[in-house]
KOLTOR-280530 format. One record per atom (N, C-alpha, C, O, CB): y, z, x; residue in three letters. Coordinates in steps of 0.05 Angstrom, whole numbers, padded with zeros to 5 digits, always signed. Glycine has a CB too. Layout:
REM KOLTOR-280530
YZXALA ...
***
This chain:
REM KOLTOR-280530
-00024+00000+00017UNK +00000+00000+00000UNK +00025+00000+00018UNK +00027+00018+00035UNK +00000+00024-00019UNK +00042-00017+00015UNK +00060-00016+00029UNK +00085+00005+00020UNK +00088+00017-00001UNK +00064-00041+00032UNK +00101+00005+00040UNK +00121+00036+00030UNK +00149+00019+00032UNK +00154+00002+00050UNK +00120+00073+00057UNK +00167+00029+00005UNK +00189+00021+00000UNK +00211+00011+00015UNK +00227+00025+00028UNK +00195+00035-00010UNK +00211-00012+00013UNK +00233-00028+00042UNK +00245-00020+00048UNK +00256-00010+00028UNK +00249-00047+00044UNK +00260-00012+00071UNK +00274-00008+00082UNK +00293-00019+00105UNK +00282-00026+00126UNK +00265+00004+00083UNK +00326-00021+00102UNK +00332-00038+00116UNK +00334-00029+00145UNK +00316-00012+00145UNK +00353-00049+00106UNK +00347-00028+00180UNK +00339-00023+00193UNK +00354-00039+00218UNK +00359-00062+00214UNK +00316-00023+00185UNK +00360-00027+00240UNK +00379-00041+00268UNK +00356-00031+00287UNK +00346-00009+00284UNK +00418-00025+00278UNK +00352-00040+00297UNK +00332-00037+00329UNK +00354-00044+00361UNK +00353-00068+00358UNK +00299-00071+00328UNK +00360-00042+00371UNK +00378-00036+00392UNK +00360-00037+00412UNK +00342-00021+00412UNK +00394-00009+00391UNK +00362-00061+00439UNK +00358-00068+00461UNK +00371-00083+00479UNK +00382-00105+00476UNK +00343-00075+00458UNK +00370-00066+00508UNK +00382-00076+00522UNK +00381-00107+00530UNK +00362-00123+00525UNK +00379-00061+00538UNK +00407-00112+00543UNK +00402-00137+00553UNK +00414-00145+00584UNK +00429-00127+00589UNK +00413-00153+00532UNK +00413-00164+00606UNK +00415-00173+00632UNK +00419-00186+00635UNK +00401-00203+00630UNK +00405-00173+00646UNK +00446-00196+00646UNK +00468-00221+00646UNK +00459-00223+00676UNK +00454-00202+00689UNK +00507-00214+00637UNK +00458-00245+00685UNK +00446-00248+00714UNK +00481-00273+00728UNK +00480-00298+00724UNK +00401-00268+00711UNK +00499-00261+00738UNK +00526-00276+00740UNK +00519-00306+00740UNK +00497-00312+00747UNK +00543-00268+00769UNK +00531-00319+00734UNK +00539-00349+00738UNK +00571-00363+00748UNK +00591-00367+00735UNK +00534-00359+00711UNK +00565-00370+00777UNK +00596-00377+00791UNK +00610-00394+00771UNK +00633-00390+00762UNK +00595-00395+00821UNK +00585-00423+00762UNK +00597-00445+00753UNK +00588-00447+00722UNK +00565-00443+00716UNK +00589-00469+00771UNK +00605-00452+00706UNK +00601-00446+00674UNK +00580-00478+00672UNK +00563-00483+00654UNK +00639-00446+00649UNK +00585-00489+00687UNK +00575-00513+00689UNK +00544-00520+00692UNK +00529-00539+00684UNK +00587-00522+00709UNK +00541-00500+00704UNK +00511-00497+00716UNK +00498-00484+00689UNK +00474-00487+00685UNK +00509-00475+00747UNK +00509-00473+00677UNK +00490-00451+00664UNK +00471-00457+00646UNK +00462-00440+00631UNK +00504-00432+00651UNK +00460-00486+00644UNK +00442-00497+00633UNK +00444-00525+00627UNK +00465-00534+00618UNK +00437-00485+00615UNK +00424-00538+00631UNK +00428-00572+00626UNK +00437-00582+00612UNK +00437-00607+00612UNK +00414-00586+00624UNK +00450-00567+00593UNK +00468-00584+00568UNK +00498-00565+00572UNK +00518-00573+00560UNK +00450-00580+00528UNK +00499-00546+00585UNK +00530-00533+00588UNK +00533-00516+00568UNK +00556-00509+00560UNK +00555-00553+00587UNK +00500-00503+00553UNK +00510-00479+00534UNK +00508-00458+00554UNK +00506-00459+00578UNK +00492-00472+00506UNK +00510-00439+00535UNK +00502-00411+00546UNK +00482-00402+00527UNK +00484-00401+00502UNK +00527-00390+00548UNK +00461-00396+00544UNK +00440-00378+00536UNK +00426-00354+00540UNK +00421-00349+00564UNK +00428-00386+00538UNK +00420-00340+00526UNK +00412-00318+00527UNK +00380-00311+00522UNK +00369-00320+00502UNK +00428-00307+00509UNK +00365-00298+00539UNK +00330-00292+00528UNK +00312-00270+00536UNK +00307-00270+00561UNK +00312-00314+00536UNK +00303-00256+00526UNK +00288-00235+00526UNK +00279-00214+00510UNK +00284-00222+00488UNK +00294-00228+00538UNK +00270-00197+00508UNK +00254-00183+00485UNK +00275-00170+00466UNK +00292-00155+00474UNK +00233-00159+00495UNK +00272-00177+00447UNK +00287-00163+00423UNK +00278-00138+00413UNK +00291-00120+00403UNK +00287-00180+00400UNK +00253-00139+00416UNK +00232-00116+00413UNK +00199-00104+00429UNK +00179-00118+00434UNK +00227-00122+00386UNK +00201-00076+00434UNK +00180-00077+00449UNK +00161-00052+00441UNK +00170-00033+00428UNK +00189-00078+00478UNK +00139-00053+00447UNK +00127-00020+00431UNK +00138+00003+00445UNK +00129+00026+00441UNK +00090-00013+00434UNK +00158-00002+00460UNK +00163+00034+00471UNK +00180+00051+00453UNK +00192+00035+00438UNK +00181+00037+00502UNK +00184+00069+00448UNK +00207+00085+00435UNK +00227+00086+00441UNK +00237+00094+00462UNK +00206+00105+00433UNK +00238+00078+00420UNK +00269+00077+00421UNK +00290+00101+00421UNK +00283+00124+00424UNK +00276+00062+00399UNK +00312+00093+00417UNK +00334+00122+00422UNK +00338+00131+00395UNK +00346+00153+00387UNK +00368+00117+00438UNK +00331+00106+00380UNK +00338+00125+00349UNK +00307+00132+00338UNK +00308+00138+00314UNK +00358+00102+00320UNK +00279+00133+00351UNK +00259+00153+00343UNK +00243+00138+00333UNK +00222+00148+00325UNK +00266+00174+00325UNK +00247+00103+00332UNK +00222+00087+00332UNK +00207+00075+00347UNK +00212+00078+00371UNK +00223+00073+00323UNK +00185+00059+00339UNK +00164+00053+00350UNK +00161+00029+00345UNK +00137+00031+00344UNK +00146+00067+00344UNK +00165+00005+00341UNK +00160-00024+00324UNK +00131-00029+00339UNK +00130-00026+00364UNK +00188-00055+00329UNK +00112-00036+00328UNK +00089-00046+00332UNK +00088-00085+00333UNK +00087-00097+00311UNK +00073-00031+00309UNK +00089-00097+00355UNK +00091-00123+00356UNK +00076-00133+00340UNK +00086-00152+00328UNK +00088-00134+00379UNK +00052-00127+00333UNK +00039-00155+00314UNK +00040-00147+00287UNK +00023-00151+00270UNK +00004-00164+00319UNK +00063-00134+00282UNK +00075-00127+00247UNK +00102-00140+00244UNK +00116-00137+00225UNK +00081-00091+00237UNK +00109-00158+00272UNK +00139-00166+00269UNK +00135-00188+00255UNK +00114-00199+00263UNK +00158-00170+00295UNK +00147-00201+00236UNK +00150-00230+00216UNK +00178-00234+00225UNK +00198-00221+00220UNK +00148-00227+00176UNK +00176-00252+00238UNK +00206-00260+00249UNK +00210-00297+00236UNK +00226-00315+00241UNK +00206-00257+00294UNK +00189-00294+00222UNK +00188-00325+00204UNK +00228-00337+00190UNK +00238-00359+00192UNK +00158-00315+00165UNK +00237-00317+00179UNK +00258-00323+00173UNK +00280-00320+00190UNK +00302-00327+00182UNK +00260-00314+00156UNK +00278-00312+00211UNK +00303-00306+00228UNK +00295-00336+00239UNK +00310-00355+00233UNK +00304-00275+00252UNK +00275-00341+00252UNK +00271-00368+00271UNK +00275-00395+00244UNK +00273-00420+00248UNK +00230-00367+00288UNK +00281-00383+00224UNK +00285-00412+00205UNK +00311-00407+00202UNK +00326-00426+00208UNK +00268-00418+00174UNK +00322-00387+00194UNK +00354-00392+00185UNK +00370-00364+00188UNK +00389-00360+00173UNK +00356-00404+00150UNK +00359-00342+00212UNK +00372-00322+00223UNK +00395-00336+00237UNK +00403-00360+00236UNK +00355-00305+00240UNK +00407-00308+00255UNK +00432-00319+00270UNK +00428-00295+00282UNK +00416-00275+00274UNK +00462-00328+00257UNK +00448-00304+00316UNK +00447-00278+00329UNK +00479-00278+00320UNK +00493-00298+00323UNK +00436-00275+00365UNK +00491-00252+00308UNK +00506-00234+00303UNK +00528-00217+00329UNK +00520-00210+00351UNK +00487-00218+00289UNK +00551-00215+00321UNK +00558-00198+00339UNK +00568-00170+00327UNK +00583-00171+00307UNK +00578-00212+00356UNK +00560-00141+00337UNK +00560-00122+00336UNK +00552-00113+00311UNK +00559-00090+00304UNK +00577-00117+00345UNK +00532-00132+00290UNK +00520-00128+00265UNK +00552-00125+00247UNK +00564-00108+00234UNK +00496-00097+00265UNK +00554-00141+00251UNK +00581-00154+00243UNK +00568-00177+00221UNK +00552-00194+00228UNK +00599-00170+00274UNK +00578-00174+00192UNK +00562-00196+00170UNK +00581-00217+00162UNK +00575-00233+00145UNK +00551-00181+00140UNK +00602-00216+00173UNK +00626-00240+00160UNK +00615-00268+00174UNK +00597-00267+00191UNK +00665-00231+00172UNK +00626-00291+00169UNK +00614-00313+00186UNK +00635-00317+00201UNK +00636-00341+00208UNK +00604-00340+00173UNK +00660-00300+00212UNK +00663-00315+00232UNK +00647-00294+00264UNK +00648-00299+00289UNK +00700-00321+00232UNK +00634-00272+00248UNK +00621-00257+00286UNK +00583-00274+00280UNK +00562-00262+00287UNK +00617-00196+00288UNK +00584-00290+00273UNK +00556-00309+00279UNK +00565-00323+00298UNK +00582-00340+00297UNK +00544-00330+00256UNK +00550-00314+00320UNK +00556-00323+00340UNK +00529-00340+00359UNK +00530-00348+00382UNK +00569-00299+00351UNK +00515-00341+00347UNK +00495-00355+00367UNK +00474-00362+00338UNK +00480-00355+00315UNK +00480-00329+00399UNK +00447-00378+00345UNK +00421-00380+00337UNK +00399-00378+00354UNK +00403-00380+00378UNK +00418-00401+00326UNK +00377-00374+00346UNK +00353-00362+00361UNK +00347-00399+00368UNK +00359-00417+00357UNK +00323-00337+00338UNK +00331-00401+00385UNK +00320-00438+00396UNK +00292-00442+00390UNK +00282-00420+00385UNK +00322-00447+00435UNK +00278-00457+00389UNK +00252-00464+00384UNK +00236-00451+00416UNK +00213-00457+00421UNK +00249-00503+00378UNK +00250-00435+00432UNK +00236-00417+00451UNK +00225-00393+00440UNK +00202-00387+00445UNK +00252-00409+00471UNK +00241-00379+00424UNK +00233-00355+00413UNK +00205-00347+00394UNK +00201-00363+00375UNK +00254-00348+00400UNK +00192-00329+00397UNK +00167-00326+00398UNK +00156-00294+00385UNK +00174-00280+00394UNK +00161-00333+00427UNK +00148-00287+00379UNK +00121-00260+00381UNK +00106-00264+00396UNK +00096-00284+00404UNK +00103-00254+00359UNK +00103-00242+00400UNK +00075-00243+00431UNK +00074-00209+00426UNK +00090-00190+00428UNK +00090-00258+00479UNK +00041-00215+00417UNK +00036-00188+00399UNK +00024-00166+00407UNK +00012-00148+00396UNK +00022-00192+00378UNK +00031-00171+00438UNK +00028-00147+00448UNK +00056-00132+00463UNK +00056-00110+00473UNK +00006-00151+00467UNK +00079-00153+00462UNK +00100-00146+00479UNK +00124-00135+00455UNK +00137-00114+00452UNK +00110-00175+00502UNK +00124-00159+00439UNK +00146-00159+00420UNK +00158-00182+00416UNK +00146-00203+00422UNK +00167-00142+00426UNK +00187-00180+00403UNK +00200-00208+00391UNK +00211-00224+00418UNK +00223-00210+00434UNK +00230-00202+00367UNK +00208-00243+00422UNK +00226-00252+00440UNK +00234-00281+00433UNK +00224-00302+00424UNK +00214-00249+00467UNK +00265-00269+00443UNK +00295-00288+00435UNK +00297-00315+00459UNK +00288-00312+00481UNK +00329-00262+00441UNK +00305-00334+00453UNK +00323-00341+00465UNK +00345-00358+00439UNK +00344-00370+00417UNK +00309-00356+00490UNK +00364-00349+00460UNK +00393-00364+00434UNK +00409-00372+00445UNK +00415-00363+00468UNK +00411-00347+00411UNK +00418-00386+00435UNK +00431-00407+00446UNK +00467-00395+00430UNK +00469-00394+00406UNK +00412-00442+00434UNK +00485-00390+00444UNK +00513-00371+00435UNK +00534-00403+00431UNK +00539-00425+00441UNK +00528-00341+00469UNK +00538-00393+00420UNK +00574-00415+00404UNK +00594-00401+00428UNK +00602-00378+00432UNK +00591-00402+00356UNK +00599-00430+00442UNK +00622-00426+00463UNK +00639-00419+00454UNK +00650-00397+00458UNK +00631-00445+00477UNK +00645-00443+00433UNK +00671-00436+00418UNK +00684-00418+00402UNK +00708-00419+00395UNK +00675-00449+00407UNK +00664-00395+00393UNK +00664-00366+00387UNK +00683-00340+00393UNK +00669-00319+00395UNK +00644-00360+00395UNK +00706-00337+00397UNK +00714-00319+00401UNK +00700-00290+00421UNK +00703-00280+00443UNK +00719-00317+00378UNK +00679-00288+00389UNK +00664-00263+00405UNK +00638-00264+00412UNK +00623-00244+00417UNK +00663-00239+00390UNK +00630-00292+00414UNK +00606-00297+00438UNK +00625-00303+00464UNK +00614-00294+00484UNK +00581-00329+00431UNK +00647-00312+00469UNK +00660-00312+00485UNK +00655-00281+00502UNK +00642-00273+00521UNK +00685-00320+00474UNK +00674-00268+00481UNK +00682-00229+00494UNK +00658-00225+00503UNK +00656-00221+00527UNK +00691-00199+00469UNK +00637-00225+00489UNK +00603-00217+00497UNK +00596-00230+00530UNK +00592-00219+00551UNK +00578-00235+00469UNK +00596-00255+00522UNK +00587-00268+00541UNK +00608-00263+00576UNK +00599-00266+00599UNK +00588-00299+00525UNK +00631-00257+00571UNK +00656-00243+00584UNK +00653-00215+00602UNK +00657-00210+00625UNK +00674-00236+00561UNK +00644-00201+00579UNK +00638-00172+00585UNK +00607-00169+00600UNK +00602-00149+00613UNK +00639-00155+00556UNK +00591-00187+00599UNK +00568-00191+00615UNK +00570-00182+00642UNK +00565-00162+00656UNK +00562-00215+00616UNK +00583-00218+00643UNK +00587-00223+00669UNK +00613-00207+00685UNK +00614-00210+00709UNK +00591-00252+00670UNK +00629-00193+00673UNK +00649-00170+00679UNK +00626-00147+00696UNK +00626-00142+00720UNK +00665-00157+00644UNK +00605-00133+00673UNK +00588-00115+00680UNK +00576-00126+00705UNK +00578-00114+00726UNK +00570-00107+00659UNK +00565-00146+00704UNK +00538-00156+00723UNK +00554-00160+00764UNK +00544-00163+00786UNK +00524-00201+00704UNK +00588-00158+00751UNK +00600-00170+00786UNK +00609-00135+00790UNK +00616-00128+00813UNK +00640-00203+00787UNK +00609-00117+00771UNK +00623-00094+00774UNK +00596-00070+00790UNK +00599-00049+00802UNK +00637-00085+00738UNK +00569-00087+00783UNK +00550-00072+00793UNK +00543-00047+00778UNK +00527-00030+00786UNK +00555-00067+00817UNK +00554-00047+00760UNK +00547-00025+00743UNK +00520-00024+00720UNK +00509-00041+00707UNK +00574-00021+00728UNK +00516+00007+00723UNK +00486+00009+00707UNK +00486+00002+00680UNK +00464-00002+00670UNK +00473+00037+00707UNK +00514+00000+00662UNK +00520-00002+00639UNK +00506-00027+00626UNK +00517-00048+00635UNK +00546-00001+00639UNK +00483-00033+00605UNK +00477-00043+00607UNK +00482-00056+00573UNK +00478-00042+00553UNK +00460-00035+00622UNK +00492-00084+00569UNK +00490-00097+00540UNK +00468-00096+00529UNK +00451-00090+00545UNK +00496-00122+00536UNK +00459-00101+00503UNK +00443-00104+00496UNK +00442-00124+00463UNK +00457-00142+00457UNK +00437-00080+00500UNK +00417-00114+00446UNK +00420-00132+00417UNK +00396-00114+00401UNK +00378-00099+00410UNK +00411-00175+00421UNK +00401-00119+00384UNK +00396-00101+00356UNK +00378-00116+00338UNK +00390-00133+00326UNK +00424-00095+00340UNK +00355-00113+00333UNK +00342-00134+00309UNK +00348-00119+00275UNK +00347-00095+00271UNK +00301-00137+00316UNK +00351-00132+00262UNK +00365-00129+00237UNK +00347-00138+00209UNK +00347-00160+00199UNK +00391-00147+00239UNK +00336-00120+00203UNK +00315-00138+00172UNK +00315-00107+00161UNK +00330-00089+00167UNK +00270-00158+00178UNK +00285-00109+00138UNK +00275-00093+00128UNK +00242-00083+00146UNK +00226-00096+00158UNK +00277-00104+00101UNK +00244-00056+00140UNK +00210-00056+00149UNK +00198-00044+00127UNK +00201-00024+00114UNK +00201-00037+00177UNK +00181-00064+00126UNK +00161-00062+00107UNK +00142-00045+00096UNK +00135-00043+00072UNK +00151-00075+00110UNK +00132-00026+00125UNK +00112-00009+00128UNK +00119+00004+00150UNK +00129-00007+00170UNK +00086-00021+00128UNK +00115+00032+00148UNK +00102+00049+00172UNK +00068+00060+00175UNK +00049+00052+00161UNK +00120+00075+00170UNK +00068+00077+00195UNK +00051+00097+00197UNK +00050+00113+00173UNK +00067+00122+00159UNK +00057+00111+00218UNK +00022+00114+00173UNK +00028+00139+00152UNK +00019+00168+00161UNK +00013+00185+00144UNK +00012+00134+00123UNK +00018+00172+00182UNK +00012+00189+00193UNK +00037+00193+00223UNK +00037+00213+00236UNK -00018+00184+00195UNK +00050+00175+00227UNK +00076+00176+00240UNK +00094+00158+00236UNK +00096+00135+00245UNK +00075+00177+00264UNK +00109+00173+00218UNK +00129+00156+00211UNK +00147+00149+00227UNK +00168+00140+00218UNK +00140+00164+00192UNK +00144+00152+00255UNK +00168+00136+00275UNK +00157+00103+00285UNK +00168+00085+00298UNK +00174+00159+00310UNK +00130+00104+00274UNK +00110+00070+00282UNK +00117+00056+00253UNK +00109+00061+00230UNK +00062+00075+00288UNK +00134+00040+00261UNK +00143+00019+00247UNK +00126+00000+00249UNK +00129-00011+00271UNK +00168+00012+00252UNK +00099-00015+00228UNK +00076-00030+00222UNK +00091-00053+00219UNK +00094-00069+00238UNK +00058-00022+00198UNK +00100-00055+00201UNK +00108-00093+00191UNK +00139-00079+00193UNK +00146-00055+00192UNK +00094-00114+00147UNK +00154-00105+00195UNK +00185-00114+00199UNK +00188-00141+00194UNK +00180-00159+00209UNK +00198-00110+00227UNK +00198-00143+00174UNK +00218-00172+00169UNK +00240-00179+00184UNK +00261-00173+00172UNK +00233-00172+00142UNK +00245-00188+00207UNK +00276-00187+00218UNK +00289-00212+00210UNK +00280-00235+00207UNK +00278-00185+00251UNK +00305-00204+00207UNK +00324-00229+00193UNK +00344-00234+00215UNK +00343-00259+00218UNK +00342-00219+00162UNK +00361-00225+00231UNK +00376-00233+00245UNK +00374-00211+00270UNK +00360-00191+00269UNK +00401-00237+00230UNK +00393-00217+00297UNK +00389-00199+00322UNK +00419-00198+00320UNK +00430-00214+00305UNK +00373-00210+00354UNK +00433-00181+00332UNK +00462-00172+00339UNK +00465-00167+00371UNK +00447-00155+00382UNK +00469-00142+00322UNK +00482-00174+00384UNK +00492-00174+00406UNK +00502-00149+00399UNK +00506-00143+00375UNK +00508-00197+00415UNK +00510-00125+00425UNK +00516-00113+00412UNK +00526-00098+00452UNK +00521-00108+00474UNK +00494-00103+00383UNK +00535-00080+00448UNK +00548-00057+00469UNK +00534-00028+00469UNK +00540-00013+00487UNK +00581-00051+00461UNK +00515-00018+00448UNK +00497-00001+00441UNK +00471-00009+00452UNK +00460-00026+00439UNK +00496+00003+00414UNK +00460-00002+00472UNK +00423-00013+00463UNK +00414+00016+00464UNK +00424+00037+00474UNK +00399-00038+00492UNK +00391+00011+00449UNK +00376+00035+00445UNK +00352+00037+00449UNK +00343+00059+00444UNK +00378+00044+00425UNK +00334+00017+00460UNK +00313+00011+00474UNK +00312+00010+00506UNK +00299-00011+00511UNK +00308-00011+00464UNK +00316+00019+00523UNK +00314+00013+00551UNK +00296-00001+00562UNK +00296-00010+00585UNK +00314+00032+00562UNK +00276-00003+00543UNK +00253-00016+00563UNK +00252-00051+00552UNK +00231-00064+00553UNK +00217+00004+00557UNK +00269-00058+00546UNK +00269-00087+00543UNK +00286-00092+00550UNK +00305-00076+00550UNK +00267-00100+00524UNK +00287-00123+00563UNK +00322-00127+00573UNK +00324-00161+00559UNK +00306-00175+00548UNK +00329-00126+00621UNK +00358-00169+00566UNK +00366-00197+00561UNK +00366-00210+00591UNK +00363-00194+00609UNK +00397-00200+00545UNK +00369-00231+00596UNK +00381-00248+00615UNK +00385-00276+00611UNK +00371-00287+00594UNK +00369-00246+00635UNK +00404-00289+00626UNK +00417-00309+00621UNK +00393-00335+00625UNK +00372-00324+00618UNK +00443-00310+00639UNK +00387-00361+00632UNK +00371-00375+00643UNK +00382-00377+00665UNK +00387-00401+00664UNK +00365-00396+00632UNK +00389-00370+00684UNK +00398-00376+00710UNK +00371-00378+00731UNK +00373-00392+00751UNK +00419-00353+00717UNK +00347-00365+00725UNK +00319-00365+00732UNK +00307-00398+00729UNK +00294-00407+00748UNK +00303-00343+00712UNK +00310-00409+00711UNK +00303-00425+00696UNK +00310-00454+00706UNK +00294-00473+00709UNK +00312-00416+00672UNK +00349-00456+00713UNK +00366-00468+00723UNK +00352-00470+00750UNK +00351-00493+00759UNK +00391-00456+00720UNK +00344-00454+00762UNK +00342-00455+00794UNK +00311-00469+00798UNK +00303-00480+00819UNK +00344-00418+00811UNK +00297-00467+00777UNK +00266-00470+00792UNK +00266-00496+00776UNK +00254-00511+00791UNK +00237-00444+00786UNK +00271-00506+00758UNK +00271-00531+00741UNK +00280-00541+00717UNK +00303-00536+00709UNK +00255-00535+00738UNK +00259-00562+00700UNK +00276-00566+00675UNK +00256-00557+00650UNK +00263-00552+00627UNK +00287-00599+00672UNK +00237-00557+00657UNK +00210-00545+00646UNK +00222-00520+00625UNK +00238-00503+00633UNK +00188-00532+00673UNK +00209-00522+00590UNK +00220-00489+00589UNK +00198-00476+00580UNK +00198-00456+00565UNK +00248-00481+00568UNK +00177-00490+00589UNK +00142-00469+00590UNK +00148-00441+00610UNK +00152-00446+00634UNK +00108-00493+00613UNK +00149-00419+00603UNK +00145-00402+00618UNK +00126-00399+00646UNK +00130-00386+00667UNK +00141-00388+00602UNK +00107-00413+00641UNK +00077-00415+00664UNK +00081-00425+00683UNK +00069-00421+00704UNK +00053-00430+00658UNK +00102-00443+00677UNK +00105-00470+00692UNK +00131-00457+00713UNK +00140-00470+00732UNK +00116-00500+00667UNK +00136-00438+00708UNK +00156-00422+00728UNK +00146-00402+00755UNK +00126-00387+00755UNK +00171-00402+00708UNK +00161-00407+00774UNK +00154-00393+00795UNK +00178-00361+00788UNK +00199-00359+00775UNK +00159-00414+00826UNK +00159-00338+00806UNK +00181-00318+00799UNK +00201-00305+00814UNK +00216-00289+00804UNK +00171-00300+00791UNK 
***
C-alpha cells in the first residue's frame, strides 16, 4: 500500500571544475552541468532515497532544472539532456544543459566558477523536487519510490556525498558522451 504523497526537495552538492575559455566548454558552446542528483547516503534533512524507487520518467520528458526551487518561468534555467539516467544502485543522474541567456543560470554558473578560482570548500549544489510516493515502513527516513519532477540549482546542498561538475573531463579526452569510453 502505498502512503499518502508527499511533496519533497532533496539537496546535493555540486563541482564546477574552472573553465579559462567560455568557448571551450563544450562542442556546441553551452554550458553543462552533470552528476548525481541523488544517492543512498543520508542526507542533512534525515533522508534516505533508495535509487531503484526513483521515476524520473517525467522530469527527463518535460522537467527543468530550476533555480533555487524558484517556480516562476523566468528562474527555469536549464533542461536535463538525453545523458541523464538512473543507475539503481547510485541514484539520479543529471546532465543539463543551462540557458546562457538566463540571468540566473548565468549568477549560478558565475558563482561556480567564482568558488572553484577562490579554492574554497563551499560547495553548490541542486535539489530534486517531486512527490514521494512511499517510504519505509519501518523507517521512515528510507524514501522507496519518488516521482521527481524537476532538480533546482541551488546554494544549499544537503547531501555531501554526491557532487556536480562541469564537462570539462569530457572536453579534454574527446567527443564521445559514453561514459566507458572515457579515460579518468
Amino acid at each position: 500500500m502505498k502512503d499518502k504523497e508527499e511533496k519533497f526537495n532533496i539537496v546535493v552538492p555540486m563541482d564546477i571544475e574552472d573553465s579559462i575559455n567560455k568557448s571551450e566548454e563544450s562542442n556546441d558552446g553551452g554550458w553543462y552541468a552533470r552528476g548525481y542528483a541523488t544517492t543512498p547516503d543520508l542526507d542533512l534533512q534525515g533522508d534516505i532515497v533508495v535509487p531503484a524507487g526513483v521515476d524520473a520518467s517525467y522530469f527527463m520528458t518535460k522537467g527543468f532544472i530550476n533555480y533555487e526551487h524558484k517556480p516562476d518561468a523566468e528562474y527555469i534555467i536549464g533542461v536535463p539532456t538525453d545523458n541523464s539516467f538512473v543507475d539503481v544502485q547510485k541514484g539520479l543522474f543529471v546532465e543539463a544543459k543551462l540557458f546562457q541567456d538566463n540571468k540566473h543560470a548565468q549568477s549560478m554558473w558565475n558563482l561556480a566558477h567564482s568558488i572553484k578560482k577562490a579554492e574554497s570548500d563551499r560547495r553548490l549544489g541542486f535539489s530534486i523536487e517531486g512527490a514521494v510516493i512511499s517510504r519505509d515502513d519501518f523507517d521512515k527516513r528510507v524514501i522507496k519510490e519518488v516521482a521527481v519532477q524537476n532538480v533546482a540549482l541551488t546554494t544549499h546542498p544537503a547531501n555531501p556525498e554526491a557532487t556536480w561538475e562541469t564537462l570539462v573531463k569530457s572536453w579534454t579526452t574527446g567527443h564521445s558522451v559514453d561514459p566507458n569510453k572515457h579515460e579518468g
